[in-house]
VEXNU-22498 format. One line per field, with one value per residue (C-alpha): x, y, z; residue in three letters; residue number from 1. Coordinates in nm, 3 decimals. Layout:
N
xx = [X	...]
yy = [Y	...]
zz = [Z	...]
aa = [ala	...]
i = [NUM	...]
This chain:
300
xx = [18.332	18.035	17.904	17.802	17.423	17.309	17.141	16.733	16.522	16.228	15.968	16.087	15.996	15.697	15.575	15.563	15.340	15.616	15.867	15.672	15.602	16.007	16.127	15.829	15.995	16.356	16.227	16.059	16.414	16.586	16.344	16.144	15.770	15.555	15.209	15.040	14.678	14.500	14.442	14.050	13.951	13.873	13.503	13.459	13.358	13.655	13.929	14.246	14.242	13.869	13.719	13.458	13.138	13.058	13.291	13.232	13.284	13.483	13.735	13.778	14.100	13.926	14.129	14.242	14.395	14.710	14.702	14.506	14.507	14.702	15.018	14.904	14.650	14.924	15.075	15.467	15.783	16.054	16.326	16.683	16.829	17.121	17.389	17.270	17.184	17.137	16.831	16.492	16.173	15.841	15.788	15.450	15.544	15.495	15.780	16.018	15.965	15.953	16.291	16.423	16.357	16.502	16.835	16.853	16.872	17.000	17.195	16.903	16.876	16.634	16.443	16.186	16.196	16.142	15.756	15.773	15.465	15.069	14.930	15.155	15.137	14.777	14.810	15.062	14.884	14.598	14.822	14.930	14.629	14.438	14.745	14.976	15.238	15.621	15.771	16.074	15.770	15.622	15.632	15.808	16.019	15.888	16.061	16.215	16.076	15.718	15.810	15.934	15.630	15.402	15.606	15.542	15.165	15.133	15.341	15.126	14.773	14.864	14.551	14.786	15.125	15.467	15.555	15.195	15.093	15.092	15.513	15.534	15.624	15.831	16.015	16.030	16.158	16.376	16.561	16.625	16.852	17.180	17.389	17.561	17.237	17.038	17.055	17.008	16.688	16.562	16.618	16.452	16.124	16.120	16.066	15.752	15.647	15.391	15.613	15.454	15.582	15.891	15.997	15.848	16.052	16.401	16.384	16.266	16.546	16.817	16.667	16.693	17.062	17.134	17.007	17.225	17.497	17.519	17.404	17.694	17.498	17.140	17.197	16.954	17.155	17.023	16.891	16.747	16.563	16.437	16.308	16.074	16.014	15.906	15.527	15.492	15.677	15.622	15.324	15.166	14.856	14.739	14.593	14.212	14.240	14.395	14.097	13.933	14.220	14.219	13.940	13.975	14.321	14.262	14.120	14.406	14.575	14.921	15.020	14.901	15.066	15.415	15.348	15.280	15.562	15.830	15.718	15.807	16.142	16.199	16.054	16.287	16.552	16.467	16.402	16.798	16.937	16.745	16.857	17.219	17.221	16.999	17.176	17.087	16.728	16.508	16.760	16.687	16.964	17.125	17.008	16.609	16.663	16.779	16.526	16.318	16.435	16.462	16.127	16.007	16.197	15.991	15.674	15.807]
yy = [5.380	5.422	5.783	5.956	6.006	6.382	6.451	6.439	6.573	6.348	6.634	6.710	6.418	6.304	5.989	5.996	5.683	5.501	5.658	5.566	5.221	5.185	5.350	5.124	4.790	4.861	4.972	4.638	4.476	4.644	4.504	4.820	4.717	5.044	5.068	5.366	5.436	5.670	5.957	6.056	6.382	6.637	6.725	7.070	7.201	7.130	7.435	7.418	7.546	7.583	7.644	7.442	7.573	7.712	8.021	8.307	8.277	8.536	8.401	8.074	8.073	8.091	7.972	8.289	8.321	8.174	8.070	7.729	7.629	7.299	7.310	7.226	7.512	7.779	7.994	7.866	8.021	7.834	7.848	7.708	7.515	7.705	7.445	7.307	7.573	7.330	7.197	7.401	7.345	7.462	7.663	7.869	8.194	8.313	8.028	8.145	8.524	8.468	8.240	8.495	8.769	8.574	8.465	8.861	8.930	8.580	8.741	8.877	8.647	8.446	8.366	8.090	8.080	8.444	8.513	8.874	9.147	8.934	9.261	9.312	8.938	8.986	9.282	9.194	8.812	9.045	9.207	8.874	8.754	9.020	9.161	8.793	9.066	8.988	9.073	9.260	9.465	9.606	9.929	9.945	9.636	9.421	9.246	8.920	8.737	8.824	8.662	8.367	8.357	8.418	8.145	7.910	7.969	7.957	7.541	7.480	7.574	7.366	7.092	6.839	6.910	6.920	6.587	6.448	6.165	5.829	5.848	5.891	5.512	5.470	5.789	5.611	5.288	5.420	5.626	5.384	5.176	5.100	5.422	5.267	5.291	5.543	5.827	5.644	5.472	5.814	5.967	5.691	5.718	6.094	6.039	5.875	6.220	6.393	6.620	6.982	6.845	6.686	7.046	7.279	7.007	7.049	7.411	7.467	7.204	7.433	7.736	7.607	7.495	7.838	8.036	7.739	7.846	8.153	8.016	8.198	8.566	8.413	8.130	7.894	7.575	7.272	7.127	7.444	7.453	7.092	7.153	7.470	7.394	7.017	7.044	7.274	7.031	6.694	6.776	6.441	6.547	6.706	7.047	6.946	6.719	6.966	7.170	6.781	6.733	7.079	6.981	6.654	6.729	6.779	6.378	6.258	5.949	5.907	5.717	5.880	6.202	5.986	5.834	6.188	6.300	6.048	6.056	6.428	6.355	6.105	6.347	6.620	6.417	6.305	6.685	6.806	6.499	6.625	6.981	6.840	6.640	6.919	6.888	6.520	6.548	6.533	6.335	6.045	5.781	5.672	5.289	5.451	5.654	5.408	5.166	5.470	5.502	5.160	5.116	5.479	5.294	4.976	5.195	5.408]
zz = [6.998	7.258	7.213	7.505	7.504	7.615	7.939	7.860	8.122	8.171	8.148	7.777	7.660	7.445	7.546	7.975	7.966	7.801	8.025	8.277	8.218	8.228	8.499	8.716	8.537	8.628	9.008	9.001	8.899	9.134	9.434	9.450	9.383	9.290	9.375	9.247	9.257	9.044	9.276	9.283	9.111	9.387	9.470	9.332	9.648	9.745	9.743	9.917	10.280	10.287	10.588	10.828	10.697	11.025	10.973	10.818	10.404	10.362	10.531	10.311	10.078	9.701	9.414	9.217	8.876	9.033	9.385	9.450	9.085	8.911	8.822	8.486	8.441	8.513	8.245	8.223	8.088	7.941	8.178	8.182	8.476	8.620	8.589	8.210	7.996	7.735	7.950	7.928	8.180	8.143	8.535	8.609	8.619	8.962	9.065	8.817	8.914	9.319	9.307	9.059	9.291	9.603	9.411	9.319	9.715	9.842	10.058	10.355	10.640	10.723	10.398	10.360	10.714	10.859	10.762	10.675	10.687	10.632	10.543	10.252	10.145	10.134	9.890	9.707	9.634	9.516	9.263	9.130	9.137	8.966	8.711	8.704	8.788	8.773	9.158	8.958	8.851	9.141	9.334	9.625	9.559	9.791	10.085	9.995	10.281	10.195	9.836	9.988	10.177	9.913	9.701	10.027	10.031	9.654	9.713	9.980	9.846	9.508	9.509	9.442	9.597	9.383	9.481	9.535	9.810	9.591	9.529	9.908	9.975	9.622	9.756	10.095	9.991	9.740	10.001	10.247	9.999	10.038	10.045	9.696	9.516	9.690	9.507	9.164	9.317	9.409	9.066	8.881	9.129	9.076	8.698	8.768	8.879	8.577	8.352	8.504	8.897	8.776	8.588	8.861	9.144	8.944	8.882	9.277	9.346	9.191	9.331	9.679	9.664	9.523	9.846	10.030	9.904	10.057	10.392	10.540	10.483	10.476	10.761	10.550	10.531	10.269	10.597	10.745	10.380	10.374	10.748	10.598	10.315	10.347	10.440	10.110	9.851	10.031	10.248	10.433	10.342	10.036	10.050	10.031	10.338	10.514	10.675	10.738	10.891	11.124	11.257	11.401	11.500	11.867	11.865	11.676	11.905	12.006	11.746	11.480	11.552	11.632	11.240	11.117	11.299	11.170	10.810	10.853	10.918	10.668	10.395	10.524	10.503	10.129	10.084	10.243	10.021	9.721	9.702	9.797	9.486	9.267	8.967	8.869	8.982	8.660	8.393	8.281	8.304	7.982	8.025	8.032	7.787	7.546	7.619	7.557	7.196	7.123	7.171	7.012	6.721	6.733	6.758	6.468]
aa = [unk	unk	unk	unk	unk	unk	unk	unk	unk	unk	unk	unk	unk	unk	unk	unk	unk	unk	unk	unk	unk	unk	unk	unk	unk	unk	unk	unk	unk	unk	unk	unk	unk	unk	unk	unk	unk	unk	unk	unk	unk	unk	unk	unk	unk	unk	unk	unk	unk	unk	unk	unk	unk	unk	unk	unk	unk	unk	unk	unk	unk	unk	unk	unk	unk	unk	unk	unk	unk	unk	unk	unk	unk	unk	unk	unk	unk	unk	unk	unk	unk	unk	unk	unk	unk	unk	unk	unk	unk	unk	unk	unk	unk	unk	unk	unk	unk	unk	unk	unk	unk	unk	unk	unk	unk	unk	unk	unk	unk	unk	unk	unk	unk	unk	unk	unk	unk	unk	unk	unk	unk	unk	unk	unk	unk	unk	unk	unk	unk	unk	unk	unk	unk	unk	unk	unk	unk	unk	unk	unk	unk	unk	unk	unk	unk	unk	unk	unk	unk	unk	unk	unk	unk	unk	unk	unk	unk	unk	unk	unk	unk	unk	unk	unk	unk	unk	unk	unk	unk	unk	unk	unk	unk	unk	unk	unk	unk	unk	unk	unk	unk	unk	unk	unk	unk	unk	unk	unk	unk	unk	unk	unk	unk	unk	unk	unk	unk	unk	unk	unk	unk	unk	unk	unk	unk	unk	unk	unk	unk	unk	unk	unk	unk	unk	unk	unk	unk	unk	unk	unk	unk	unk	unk	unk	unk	unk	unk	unk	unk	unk	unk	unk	unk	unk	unk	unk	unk	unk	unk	unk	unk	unk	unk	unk	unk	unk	unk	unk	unk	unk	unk	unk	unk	unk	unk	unk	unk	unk	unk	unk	unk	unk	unk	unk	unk	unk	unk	unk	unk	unk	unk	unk	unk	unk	unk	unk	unk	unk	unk	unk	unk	unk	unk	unk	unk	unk	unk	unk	unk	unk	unk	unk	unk	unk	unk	unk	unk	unk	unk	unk]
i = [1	2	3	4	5	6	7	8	9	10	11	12	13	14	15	16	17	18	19	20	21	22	23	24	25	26	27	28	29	30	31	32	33	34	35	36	37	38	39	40	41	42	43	44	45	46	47	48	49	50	51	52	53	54	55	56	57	58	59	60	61	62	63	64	65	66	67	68	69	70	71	72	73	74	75	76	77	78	79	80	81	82	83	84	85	86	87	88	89	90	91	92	93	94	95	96	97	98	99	100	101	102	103	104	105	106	107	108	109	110	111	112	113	114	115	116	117	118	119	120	121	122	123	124	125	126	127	128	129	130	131	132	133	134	135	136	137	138	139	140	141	142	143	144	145	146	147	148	149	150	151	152	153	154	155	156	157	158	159	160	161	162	163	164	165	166	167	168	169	170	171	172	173	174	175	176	177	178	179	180	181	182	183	184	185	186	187	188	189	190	191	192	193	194	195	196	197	198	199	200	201	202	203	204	205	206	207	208	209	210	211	212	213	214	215	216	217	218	219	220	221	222	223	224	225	226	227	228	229	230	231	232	233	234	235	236	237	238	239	240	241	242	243	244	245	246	247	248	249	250	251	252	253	254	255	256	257	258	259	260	261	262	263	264	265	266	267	268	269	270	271	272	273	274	275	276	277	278	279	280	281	282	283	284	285	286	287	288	289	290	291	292	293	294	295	296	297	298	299	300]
């Protein structure tokens, strides 16, 4: 008798070289050839959102204790994903206690998408910032679309997004299988993602579909999310090319913007797909994870 293996989520376990090195051969079986370069450490003049040095300094977005820092240099809690409670992810704290907050008033219309008040953002990012305070915390409660916002600005300002720029044609590839083996082809490309992104992307994932389902108070559909939230989870550009970018954008040619343009529809249409199918997004597929353990046992 076969026994049924339990669901592992790929960011729990040990060896993410080896899981890796895997999921890129079974791709590669399945006609999906990976090519991922090493992206290049970031000058560290670089912040995100900095501006041209022509304007005036104080104006240029400096990394805080939360906001414009890795993923991986964030303080986490241990969080359980809504529909496996058996299944723990390690989330930086300001993620777990924005989406928190928003699930708490799911219910106001508009959020993600209605920008709330800049003035309080800006004081209320300062109080994060300065005191890593919980939203539940603060005094007045604040407005839930200025925490979606803040959660927004916190995505976008990541130096290297949730879902960063060298899976963008794995993703790409993988999603324009056949509809049979689509979403299996997209789950196995995800798990290339590095363990911090891949927990963070589930946990936001299930978040999401959770304010979808009450799209009927909040009018925020799975595709109305994907459309907003898109350039902060699956940006085209990562946030230090972003002011290079802002610059030159007015000499940007016709073709380039039609390119930019359609690979922001394909990646909101990855994103709507992904929060559809939330609840598989992170697991690693019993065939992986066996070969996983076989060869843990070899090692062993």
């Amino acid at each position: 008798k076969v026994q049924k293996m339990e669901a592992v989520h790929g960011s729990s376990l040990d060896d993410s070289e080896l899981l890796q090195q895997l999921v890129l051969q079974e791709l590669k079986s399945r006609g999906i050839d990976v090519k991922l370069e090493t992206p290049k450490p970031p000058k560290k003049s670089l912040v995100p959102f900095s501006t041209p040095s022509n304007t005036p300094h104080s104006n240029a977005v400096i990394p805080g204790r939360i906001f414009g820092r890795r993923l991986g240099d964030l303080s986490k809690l241990l969080v359980s994903l809504e529909d496996n409670q058996d299944t723990d992810v390690l989330v930086p704290k300001l993620v777990v206690s924005a989406c928190k907050y928003i699930e708490d008033n799911v219910q106001i219309e508009g959020i993600y998408r209605m920008s709330g008040s800049a003035a309080r953002q800006k004081a209320m990012r300062k109080e994060i910032d300065t005191f890593d305070k919980d939203f539940r915390e603060m005094s007045p409660p604040p407005s839930v679309l200025d925490v979606a916002s803040l959660l927004k600005q916190f995505l976008r300002e990541l130096p290297l997004p949730i879902v960063p720029r060298i899976f963008h044609q794995v993703l790409a590839a993988s999603f324009s299988s056949p509809p049979s083996s689509k979403l299996d082809n997209l789950l196995l490309c995800l798990l290339l993602l590095p363990s911090d992104h891949l927990a963070c992307l589930s946990f936001l994932l299930h978040h999401l579909a959770t304010v979808a389902n009450s799209s009927n108070h909040n009018k925020m559909t799975a595709t109305n999310l994907a459309i907003v939230l898109t350039p902060n989870l699956l940006p085209i550009q990562d946030a230090q090319t972003v002011a290079a970018t802002n610059m030159v954008a007015a000499k940007l040619d016709k073709k380039t913007v039609d390119l930019n343009n359609q690979k922001l529809k394909l990646h909101t249409n990855i994103m709507e797909f992904l929060i559809v199918n939330n609840s598989s997004v992170g697991y690693v597929n019993p065939m992986i994870q066996e070969r996983y353990q076989a060869f843990l046992s070899l090692g062993g």
